[in-house]
C-alpha positions as CSV (number, residue, x, y, z in Angstrom):
1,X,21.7,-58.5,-3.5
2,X,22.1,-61.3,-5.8
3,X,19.3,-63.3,-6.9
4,X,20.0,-67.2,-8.3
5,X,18.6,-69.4,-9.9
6,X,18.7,-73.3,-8.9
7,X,17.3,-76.5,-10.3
8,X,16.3,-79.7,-7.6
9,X,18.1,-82.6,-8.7
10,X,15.1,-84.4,-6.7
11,X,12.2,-83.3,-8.3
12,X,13.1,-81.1,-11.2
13,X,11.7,-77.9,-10.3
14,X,13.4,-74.6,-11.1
15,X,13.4,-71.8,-8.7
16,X,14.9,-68.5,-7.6
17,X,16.9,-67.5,-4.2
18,X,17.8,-64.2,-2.8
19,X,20.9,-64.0,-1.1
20,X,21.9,-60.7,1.1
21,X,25.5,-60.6,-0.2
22,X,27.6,-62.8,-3.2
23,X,29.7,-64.4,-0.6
24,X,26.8,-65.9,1.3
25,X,26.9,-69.6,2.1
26,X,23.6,-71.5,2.5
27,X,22.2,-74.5,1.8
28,X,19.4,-73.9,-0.8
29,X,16.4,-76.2,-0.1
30,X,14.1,-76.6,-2.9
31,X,10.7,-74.8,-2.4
32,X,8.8,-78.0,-3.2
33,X,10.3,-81.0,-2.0
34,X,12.8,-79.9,1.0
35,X,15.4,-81.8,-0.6
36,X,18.9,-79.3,-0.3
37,X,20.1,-81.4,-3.6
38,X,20.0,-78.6,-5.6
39,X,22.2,-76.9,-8.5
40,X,22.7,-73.5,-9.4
41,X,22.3,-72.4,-13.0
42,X,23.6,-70.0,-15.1
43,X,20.8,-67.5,-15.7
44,X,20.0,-65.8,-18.7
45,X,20.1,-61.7,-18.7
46,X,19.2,-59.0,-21.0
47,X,19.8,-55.3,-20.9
48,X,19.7,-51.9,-23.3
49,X,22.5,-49.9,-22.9
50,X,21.6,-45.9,-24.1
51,X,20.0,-45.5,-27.9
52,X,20.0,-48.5,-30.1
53,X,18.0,-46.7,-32.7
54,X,20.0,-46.5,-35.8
55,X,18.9,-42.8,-37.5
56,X,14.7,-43.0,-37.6
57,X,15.0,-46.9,-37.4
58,X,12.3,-48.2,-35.0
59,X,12.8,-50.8,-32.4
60,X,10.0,-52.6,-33.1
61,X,8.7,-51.6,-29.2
62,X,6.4,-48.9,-30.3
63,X,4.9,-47.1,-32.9
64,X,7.9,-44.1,-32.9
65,X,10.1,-43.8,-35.5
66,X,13.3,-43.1,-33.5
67,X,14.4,-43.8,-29.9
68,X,15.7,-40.1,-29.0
69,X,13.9,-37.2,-27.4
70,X,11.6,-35.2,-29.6
């Protein structure tokens, strides 16, 4: 389930939506104002993908010296 992220064009406030499937087609009304002028944005993501550690280089997210299993 895909969650979105929309901005009123009335009022300026950002928000989030759940839909139950990608192909969903609703009108978004905004949370605040009712208005359904609203505009989906391109949302920002981040993800770690396995060990990122470089041979005993710490992450910076704790106090360990390496990322892998002890």
């Amino acid at each position: 389930m895909p969650i979105y992220e929309f901005k009123c064009r009335k009022c300026g406030k950002t928000f989030d939506v759940l839909f139950r499937s990608r192909d969903e087609k609703v009108a978004v009304a905004c949370p605040e104002c009712k208005s359904t002028r609203t505009q989906r944005l391109m949302s920002a993501f981040a993800g770690k993908i396995g060990n990122t550690g470089a041979g005993g280089a710490s992450c910076g997210s704790c106090a360990a010296t390496s990322c892998g299993p002890t």
